[in-house]
N, C-alpha and C positions, 0 to 999 in steps of 0.2 A: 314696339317700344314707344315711348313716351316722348312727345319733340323735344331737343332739346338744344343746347345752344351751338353744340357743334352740327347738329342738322341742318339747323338754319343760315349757320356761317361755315361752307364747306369749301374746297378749294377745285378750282377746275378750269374748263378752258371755254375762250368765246367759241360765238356768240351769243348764244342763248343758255339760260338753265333747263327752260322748257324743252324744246328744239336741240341743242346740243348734249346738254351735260345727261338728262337724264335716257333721251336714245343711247346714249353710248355706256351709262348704265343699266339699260333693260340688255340689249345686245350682249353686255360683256356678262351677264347673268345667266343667259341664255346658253353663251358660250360653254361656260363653266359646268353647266347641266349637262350640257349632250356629252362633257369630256369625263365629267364625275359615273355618266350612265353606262359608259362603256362599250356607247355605240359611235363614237365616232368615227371607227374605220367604216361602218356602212354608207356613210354618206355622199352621196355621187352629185349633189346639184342643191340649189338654196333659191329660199325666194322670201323676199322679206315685201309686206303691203304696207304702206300707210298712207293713215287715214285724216280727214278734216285736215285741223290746220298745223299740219306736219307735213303732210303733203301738201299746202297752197302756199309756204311760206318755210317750205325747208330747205330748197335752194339756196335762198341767202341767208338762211337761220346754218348753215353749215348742218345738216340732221343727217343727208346719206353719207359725208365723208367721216361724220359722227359714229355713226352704225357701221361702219366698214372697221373701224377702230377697235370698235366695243366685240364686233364678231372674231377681231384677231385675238383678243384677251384681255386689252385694253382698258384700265378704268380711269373716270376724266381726274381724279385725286391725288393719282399719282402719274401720270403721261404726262413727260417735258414737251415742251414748244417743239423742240428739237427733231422730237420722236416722231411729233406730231407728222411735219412734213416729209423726213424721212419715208416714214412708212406711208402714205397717202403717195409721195413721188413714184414708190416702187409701185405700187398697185396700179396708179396711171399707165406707168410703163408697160409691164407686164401681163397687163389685164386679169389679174391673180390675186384671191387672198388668201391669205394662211388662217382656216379656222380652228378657232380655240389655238393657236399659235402651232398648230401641226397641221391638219388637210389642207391641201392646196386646190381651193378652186376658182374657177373662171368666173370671176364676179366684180361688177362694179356699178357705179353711181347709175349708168343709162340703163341697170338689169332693172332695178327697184319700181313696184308697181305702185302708181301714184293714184288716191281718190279723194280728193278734196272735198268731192260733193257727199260723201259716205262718211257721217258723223254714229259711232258706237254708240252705244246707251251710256257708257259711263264716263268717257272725256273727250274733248273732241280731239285731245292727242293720242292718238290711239296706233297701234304698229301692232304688225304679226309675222314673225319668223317662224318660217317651217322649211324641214331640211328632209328630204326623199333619195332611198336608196337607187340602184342602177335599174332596178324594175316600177323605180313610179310610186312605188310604196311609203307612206309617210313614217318617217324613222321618230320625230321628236317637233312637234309646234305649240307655240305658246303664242298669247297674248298681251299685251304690256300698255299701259296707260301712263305718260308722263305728264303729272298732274301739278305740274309747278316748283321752281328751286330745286329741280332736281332730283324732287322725289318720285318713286315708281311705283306702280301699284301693278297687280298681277290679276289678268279675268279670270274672276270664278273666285277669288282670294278676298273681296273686298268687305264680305261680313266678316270675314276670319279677322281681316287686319285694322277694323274697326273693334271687336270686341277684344283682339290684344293690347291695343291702345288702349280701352277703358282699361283693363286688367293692370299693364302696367303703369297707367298712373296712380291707381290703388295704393301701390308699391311705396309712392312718393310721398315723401315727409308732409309737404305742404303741396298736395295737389290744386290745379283752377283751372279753369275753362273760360272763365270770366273774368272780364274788368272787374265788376263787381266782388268776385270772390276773391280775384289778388289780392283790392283793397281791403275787405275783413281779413284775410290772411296777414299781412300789413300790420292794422289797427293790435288784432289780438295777440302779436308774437313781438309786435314793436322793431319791426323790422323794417328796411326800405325795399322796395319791387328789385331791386337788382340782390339785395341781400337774401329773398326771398329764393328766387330763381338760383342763386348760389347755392342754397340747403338743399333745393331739390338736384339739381347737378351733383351733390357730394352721396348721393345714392348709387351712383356709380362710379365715380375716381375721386380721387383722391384731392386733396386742397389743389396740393402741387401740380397734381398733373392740368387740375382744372388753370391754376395762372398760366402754367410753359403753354396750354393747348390755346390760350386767348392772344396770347403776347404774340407766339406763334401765327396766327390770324392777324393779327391786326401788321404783322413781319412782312408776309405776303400782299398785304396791300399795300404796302410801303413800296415793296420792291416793283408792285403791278405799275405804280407811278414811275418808278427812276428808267424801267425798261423803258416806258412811254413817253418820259423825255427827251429818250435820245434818238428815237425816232422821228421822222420828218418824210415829208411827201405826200400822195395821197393814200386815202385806207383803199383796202382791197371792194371789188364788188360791180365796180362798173360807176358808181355814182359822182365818183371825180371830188368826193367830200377830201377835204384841207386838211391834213392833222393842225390842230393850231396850238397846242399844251406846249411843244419846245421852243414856240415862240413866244405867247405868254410867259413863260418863265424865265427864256432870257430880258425881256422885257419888265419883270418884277425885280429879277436881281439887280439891275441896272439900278433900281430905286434905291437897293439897300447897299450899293458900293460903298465902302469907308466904314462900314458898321463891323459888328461880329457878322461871321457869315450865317448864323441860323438864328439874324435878330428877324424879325419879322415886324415892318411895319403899323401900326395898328389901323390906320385907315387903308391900308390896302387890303383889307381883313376876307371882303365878302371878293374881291377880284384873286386870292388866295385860293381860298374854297371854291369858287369858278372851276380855278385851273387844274385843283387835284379830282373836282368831278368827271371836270372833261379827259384829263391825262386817265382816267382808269378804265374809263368808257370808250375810249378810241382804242384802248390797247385791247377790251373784250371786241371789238369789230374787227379787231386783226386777228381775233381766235386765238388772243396771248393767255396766261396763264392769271387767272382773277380768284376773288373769292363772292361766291353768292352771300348777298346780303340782302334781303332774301334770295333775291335770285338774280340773273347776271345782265340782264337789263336795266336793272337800276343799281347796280354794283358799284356807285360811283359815289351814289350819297350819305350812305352812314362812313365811311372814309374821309369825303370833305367835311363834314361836321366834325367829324373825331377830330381830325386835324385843327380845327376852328378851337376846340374843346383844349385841344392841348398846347395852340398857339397863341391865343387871345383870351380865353375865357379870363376873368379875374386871376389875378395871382399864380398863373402858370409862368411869368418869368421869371419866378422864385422857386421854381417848383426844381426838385432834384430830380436823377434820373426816377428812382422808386415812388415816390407823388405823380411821376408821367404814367409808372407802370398801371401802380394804382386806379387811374382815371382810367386807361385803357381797358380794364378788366370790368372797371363800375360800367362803364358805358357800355361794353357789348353785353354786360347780365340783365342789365335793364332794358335794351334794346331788344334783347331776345327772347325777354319774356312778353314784350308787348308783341311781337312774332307770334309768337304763340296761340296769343290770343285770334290773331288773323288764319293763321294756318289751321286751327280746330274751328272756327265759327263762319270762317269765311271762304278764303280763297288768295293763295298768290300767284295764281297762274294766270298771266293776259290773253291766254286761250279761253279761260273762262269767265274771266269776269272786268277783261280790258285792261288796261295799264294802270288804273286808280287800285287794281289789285298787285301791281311791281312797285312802280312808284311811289305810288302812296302806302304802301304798307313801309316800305321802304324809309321813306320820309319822316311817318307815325313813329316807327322803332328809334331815328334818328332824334327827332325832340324830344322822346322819353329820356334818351340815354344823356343828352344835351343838360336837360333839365335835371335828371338825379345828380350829374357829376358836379353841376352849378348850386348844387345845396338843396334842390329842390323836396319838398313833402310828398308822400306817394300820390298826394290827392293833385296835386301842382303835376306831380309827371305823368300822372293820367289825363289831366287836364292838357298839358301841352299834346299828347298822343291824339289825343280828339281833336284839336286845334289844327296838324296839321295832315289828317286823314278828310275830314270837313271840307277841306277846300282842296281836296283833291277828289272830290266825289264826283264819276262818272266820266273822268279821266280815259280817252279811248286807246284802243292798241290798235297804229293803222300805218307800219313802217315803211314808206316808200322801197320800193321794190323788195320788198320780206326781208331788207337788212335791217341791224339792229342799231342806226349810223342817224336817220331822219324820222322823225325828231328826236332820238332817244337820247343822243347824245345828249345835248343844251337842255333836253327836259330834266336831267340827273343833276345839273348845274340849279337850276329854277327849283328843285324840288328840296336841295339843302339850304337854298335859300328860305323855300319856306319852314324847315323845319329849326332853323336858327332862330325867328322871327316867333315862329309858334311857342318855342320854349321860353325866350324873352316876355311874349305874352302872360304867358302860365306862371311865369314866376313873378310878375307883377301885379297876380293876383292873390288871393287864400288860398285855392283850390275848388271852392263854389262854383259850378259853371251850371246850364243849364239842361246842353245835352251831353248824354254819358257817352265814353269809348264806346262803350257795348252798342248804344243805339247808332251810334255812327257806322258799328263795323254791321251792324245787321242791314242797313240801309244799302250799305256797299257793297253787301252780297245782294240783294232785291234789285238794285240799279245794275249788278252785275247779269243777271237774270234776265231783268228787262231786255237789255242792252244788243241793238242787233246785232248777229253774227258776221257783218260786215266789218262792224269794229273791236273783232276782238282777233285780231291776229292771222287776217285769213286774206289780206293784201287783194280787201274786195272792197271797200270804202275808205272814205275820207282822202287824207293826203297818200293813201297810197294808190289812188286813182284820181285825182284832181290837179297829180305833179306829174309834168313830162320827165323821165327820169333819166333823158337822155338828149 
């Protein structure tokens, strides 16, 4: 299928989309198969491989307590927090999973064969499940690529699931693949990039379902914050990292005592968006319930912008509930189709092409969406897209001890910053600029290319070997 906006913005659980959400969606796929096959009473033992940087940085990416989940039934979409440690407590205990939610076998996190140094031909996040009767004989294995935000690819499947993509965007009213062809899509229909991405979404639901499914998202990130208010102490992991959002916040309300209570300051604006970046990002390091935007690494920054968008921007302290709705909907269509643009041309996996492809696409989608809800021209919110992907170019992924806590967290704070900044830019100008999205995003896949494999996720360069972590 065709990406689309609920692809891009899914719901699930820290720490990672790479690392987490999508092992626990290959896993629970897999599940699903041996149990549709009809072989799963033959199954006497399991053995799950993985590979590059799933194995050097799954430990603290949460990937084998991920796959333990996804082998019970598990999918990250709909597993509550709740569930989460429920069922990981028992498996501790008992040393036992329940596959596809009936075989019970002796399996856990110390069985899983780790090979850091063994990089697959198609991503270096790569895993293999195979499951062998009582005589040794292979009943069912597969191989699975988690290739960013949580999407999965399947070995041997990857011509199929590229020529379905072309095929289904065929399908599409107004299909693109490019900056470039949003914008003539744009000019010749007279419509704006979020209105755009809207016509093509109504190819498969409905108006309705397309508002309740966005309002919905944007519901979940709301709540991803209030959980992660009331939390306090350190996050999990070892690194002795601060939660600091319930203290910032009591610390901002302090500002606004005697007011309405949902007045909001307007110089406290960008210490605002600070706190909702970091409140969403400390709650994906406790492995609480997020929504990838793109993916859950930078799950903080189109949330603090939206927020920015719907507390500050012009004339939202006029605005009624339905003008909030409104902006919530314009800003994730428009964010999502600059998504888009990154997920077919480029890359949002920091396995692949470092953190200028979480981040910063992340960031990119955010000043789009910033700048359409602010009035902006498709050429202004393309302009702002470039603005803040540009200066996130070459952006590395190198998380002290494979959590997703140093530096991720304050980089998701710094990255809405810049994407608030870029869209202010953009709209201060015509839309004329001189490099396009397109040549920005092609650049960021070539630096991502470049880019050693020490800093892309694999807890072998930079800060995550130049900091004592203990």
């Amino acid at each position: 299928m065709a990406v689309g906006v609920f692809d891009l913005f899914s719901i699930g659980i820290g720490p990672s989309s790479s690392h987490t959400v999508g092992p626990m969606r290959a896993a629970a796929v897999f599940a699903e198969e041996l149990k549709a096959s009809g072989d799963l009473d033959k199954v006497a033992s399991l053995r799950v491989d993985l590979y590059g940087s799933l194995a050097a940085t799954g430990h603290g990416h949460g990937t084998m307590t991920a796959i333990l989940l996804g082998l019970e039934g598990f999918h990250p979409e709909l597993i509550l927090p709740e569930e989460v440690e429920e069922r990981l407590a028992a498996i501790a205990e008992t040393g036992k999973l329940q596959l596809a939610g009936t075989v019970q076998l002796p399996y856990g996190v110390q069985d899983m064969i780790l090979r850091p140094l063994t990089i697959l031909p198609r991503h270096t996040n790569g895993m293999t499940f195979t499951v062998s009767d009582a005589g040794g004989e292979v009943v069912h294995s597969a191989t699975f690529f988690s290739v960013g935000g949580g999407f999965i690819v399947r070995e041997g499947e990857e011509d199929s699931a590229l020529k379905e993509l072309d095929e289904s965007k065929k399908e599409l009213p107004l299909p693109f693949r490019t900056a470039a062809e949003l914008l003539g899509r744009c000019q010749s229909k007279g419509l704006s990039i979020g209105e755009i991405m809207f016509v093509n979404e109504r190819a498969s639901r409905t108006e309705a379902e397309i508002r309740e499914g966005l309002l919905h998202i944007y519901s979940v990130m709301e709540g991803c914050v209030e959980v992660s208010l009331k939390r306090e102490g350190l996050l999990p992991g070892g690194l002795k990292v601060r939660r600091r959002a319930p203290d910032w916040h009591e610390r901002l309300m302090k500002e606004t005592r005697g007011q309405d209570p949902d007045y909001r300051d307007p110089k406290y604006w960008q210490e605002w968006v600070n706190l909702i970046a970091l409140a969403v990002n400390e709650e994906n390091a406790s492995g609480g319930r997020v929504v990838t935007a793109p993916t859950n690494g930078a799950a903080g920054i189109i949330p603090a912008v939206l927020y920015y968008a719907l507390h500050f921007a012009p004339g939202m302290d006029k605005a009624t509930q339905a003008d909030r709705d409104d902006v919530v909907v314009k800003f994730l269509l428009t964010a999502a189709a600059i998504g888009v643009l990154y997920k077919e041309q480029a890359s949002i996996s920091g396995a692949e092409v470092g953190c200028q492809g979480e981040v910063g696409s992340a960031s990119s989608m955010a000043a789009a969406g910033l700048a359409e809800v602010m009035g902006g021209t498709p050429q202004q919110v393309e302009n702002a897209a470039e603005i803040a992907m540009e200066h996130n170019l070459g952006l590395t992924c190198d998380p002290i001890g494979g959590l997703v806590q140093i530096p991720c967290i304050e980089r998701n704070a710094i990255a809405a910053a810049k994407a608030i900044n870029a869209a202010k830019m953009a709209l201060w100008g015509d839309g004329s600029h001189r490099v396009s999205l397109d040549e920005v995003i092609v650049t960021m896949r070539e630096t991502g290319r470049d880019m050693s494999s020490k800093y892309k996720e694999t807890a072998m360069g930079g800060l995550a070997v130049n900091v004592v972590e203990c």
